[in-house]
C-alpha positions in Angstrom: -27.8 16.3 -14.0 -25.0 18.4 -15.4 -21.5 17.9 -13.8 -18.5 18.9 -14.4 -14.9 17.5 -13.7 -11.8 19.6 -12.7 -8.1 19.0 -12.8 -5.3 20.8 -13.7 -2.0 18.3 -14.6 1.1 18.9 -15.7 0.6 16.8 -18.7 -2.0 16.4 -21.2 -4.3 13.8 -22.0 -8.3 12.8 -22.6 -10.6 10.1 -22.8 -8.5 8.9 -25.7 -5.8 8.0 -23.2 -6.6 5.1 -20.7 -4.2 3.2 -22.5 -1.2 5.3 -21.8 1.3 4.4 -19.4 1.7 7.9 -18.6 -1.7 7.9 -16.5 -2.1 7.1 -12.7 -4.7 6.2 -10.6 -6.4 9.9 -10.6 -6.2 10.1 -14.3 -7.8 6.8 -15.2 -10.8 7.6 -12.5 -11.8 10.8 -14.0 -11.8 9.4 -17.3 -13.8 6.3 -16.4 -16.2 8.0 -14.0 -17.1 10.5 -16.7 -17.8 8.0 -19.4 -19.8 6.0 -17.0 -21.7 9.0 -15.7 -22.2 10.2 -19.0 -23.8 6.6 -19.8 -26.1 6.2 -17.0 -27.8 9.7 -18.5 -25.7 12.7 -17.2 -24.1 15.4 -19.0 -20.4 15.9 -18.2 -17.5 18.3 -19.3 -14.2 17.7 -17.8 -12.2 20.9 -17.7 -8.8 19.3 -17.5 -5.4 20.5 -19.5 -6.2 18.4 -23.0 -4.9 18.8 -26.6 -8.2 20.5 -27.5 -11.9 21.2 -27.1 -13.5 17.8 -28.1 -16.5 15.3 -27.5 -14.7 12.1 -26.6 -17.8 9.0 -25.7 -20.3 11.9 -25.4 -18.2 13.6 -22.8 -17.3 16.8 -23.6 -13.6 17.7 -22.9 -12.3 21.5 -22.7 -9.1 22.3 -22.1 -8.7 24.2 -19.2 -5.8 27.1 -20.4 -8.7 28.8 -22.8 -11.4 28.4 -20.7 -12.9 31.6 -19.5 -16.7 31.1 -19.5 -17.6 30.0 -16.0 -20.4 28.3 -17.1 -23.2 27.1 -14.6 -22.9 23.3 -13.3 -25.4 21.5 -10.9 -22.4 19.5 -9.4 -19.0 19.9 -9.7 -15.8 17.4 -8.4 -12.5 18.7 -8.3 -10.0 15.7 -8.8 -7.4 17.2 -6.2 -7.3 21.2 -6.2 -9.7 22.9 -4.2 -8.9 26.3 -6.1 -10.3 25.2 -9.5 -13.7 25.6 -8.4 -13.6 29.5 -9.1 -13.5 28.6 -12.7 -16.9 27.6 -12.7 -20.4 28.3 -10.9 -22.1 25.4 -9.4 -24.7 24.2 -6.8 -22.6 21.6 -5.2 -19.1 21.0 -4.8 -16.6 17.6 -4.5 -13.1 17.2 -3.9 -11.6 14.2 -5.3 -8.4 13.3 -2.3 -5.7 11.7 -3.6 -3.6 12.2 0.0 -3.0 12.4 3.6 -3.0 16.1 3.2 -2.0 17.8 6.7 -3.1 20.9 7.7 0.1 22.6 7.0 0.4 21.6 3.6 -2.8 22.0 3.3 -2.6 25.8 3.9 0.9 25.8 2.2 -0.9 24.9 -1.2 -3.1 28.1 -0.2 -6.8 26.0 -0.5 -7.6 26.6 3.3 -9.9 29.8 1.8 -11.8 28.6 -1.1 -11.9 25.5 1.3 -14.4 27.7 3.4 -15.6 29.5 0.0 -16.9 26.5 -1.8 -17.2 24.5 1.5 -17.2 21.2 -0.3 -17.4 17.2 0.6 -14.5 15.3 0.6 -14.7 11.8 -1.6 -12.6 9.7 0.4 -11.0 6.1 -0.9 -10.8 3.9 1.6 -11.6 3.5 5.5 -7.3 3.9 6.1 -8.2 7.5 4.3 -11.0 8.3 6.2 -9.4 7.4 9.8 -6.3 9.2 8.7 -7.5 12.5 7.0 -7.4 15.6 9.8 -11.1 15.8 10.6 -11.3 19.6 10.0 -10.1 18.8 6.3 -13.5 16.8 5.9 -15.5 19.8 7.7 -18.4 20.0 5.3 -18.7 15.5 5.0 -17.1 13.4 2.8 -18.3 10.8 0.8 -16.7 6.8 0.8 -16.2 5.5 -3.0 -14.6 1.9 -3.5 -12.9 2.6 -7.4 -13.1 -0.2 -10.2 -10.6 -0.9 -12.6 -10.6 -0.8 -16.6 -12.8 -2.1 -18.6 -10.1 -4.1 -20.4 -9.7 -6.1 -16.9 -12.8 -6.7 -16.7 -13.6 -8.4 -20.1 -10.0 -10.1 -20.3 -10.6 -13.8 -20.0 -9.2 -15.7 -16.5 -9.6 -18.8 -18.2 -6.7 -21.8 -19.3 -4.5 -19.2 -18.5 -0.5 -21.1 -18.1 1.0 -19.6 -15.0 4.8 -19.7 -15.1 7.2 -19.7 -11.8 6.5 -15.5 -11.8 5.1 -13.4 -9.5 5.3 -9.6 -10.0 4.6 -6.3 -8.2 2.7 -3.2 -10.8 2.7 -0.7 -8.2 4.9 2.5 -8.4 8.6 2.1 -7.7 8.2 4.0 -5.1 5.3 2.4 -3.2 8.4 0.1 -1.3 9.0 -1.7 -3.6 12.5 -1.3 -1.9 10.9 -3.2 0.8 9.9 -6.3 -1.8 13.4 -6.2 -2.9 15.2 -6.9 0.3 12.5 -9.4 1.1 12.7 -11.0 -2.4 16.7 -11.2 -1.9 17.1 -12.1 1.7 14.2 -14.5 2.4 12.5 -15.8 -1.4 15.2 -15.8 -3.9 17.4 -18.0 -1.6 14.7 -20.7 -1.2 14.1 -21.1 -4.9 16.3 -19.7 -7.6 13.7 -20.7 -10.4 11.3 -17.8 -9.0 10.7 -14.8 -10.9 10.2 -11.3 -10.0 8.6 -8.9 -12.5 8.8 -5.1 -11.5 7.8 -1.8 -12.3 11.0 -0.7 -13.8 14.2 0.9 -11.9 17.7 1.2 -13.0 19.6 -1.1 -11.0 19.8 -4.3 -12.6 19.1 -7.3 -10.6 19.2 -9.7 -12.6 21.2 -12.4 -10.5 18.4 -12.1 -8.7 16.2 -13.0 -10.9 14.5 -9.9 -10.9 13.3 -8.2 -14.0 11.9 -5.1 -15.0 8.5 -6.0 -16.8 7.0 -4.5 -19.5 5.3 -0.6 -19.5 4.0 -0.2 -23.3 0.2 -0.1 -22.8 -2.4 -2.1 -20.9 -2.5 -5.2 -22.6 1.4 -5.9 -22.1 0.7 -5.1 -18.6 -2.0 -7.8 -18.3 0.2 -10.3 -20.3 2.5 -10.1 -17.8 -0.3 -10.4 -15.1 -1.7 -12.9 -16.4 1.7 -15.1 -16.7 2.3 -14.9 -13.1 1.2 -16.5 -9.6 1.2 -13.8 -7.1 1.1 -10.1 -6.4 3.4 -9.3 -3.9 3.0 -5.7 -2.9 3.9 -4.6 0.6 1.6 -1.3 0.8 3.0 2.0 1.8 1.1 5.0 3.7 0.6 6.6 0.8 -1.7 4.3 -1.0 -4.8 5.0 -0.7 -7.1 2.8 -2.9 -4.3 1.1 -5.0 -5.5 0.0 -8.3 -2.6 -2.6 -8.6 -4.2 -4.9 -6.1 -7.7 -4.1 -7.3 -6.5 -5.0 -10.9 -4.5 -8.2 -9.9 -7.9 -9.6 -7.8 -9.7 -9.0 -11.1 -7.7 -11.5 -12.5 -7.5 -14.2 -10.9 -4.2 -13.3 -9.1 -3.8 -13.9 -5.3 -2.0 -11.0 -3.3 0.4 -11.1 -0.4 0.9 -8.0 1.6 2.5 -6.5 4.6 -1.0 -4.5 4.4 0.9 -1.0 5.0 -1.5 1.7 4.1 -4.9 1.1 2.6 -3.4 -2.5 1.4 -5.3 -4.4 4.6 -8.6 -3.4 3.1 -7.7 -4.4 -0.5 -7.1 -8.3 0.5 -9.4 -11.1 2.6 -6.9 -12.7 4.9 -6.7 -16.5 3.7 -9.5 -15.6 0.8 -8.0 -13.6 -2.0 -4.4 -13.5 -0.6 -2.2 -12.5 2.7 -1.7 -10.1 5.1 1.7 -10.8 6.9 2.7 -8.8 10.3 6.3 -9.0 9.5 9.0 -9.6 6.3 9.4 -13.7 7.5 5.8 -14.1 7.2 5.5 -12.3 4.4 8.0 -14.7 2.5 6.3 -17.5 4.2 2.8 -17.0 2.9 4.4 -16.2 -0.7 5.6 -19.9 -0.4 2.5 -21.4 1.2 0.9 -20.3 -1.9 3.4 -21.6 -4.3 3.6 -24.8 -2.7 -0.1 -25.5 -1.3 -2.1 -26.4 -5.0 -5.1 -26.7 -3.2 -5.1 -23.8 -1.3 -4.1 -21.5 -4.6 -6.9 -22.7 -6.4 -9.1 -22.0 -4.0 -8.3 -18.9 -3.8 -8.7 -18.4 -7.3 -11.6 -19.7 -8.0 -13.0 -17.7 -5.1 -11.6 -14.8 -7.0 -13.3 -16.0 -10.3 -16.6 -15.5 -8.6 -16.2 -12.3 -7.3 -14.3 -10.1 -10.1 -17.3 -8.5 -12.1 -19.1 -7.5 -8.7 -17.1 -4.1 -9.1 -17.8 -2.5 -12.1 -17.7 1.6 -12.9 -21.1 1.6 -13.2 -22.2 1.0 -10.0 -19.3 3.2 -8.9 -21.0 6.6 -10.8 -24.7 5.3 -9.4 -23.0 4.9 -6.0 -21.7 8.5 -6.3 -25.1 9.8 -7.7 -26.8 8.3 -5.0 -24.9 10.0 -2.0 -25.3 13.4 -4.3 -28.5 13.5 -4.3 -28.9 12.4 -0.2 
């Protein structure tokens, strides 16, 4: 099958990049649903804004400012803008949502017409997404894909791994980690002083709190620091859809706690692989149950030692093949 891929960032970047800490979540799922659809037998082109026309893993990469060939595709996904479709023909089209889009700004960002033009399904990321997307922006169907992480997670070894008195949040800064602050300050902090908070970074220094920005170089610094600490406390916030920092922490071996805002309830087992609190008391209070109860953290680890290669890329492209071809 020949698919293509478009997307239209302000930034460039390839299949070269999945190390870069410049990439999000939509960034590092085109590049790793290409390669893996390109693996499993299919030929791909993403049409995206890169340095150059190149072949990248046998996935051929154009940028999209000199293409003008509208070539024909048998399927292709949009990663976010309806309008790019009209720079290519194709049989079948897919949008890629990465948001609660309302109507309003939906027709704002003018894709209401080639939304009736190229009339295609929605791929959707997690059951918060679907319940909360308007149903008329789904017209055509939609399509439900749970996302993996890196490959790099996935081979990194869980095992003999020294856990120091950390725990650490990777999520953006502005995913409430506001929220985790006050929490951290108020209700954690004051319990135990020897706890340590590693965070995306921000400005402010908070230090005396024992709060410290962690480390954004590349991935491996990122799952050094993962590695070295007990806990992922994340709160969740409306906008997160799948949320790759959970997904990533679970992979290793890393128990979350949660207020489960947004999609952050379907990311975590309550009492399995982590916490969902109702309030910021309980929140604290399951961070401490899992610091405190040895038995309980372990057995939620090893739990999540048997579980972290049943997600893999691969059956993520075969999972979107097979509802393609439905």
């Amino acid at each position: 099958m020949k698919i293509c891929f478009l997307e239209n960032t302000i930034f460039k970047y390839d299949g070269n990049d999945l190390d870069k800490f410049k990439l999000r979540g939509a960034e590092k799922v085109l590049i790793n649903l290409s390669s893996e659809l390109h693996k499993i037998g299919h030929d791909i082109t993403v049409i995206n804004n890169c340095y150059k026309n190149t072949l990248i893993n046998g996935v051929k990469w154009i940028n999209i400012n000199s293409y003008n060939q509208k070539d024909y595709f048998d399927v292709a996904i949009s990663n976010g803008d309806i309008n790019l479709f009209k720079k290519i023909s194709s049989k079948k089209f897919y949008l890629i949502s990465h948001s609660l889009q309302s109507i309003e700004k939906f027709i704002r960002k003018n894709q209401l017409i080639n939304f009736f033009l190229y009339r295609p399904k929605i791929i959707l990321l997690s059951n918060y997404h679907l319940k909360n997307r308007s149903y008329l922006l789904r017209l055509f169907g939609h399509i439900r894909l749970d996302w993996s992480v890196d490959n790099i997670f996935l081979k990194t070894s869980v095992n003999n791994v020294l856990k120091q008195d950390q725990l650490i949040f990777t999520s953006r800064a502005d995913r409430n980690l506001s929220m985790l602050i006050d929490i951290w300050k108020e209700l954690i902090y004051p319990q135990n002083k020897s706890l340590k908070l590693l965070i995306t970074p921000i400005k402010k220094n908070l230090k005396k709190y024992n709060i410290i920005n962690r480390r954004t170089e590349n991935q491996n610094s990122l799952i050094s620091d993962l590695l070295a600490s007990k806990i992922l406390l994340i709160p969740g916030h409306k906008a997160e859809l799948f949320c790759l920092s959970a997904e990533e922490a679970k992979i290793l071996c890393i128990p979350v706690v949660t207020l489960g805002i947004g999609c952050l309830k379907e990311r975590v087992s309550h009492g399995v692989t982590g916490f969902i609190a109702k309030n910021n008391k309980e929140f604290a209070d399951y961070t401490f149950q899992l610091l405190n109860d040895k038995i309980l953290y372990n057995k939620m680890t090893t739990h999540l030692k048997k579980i972290r290669r049943m997600k893999s890329w691969n059956n993520v492209a075969k999972n979107l093949i097979k509802n393609i071809n439905e």
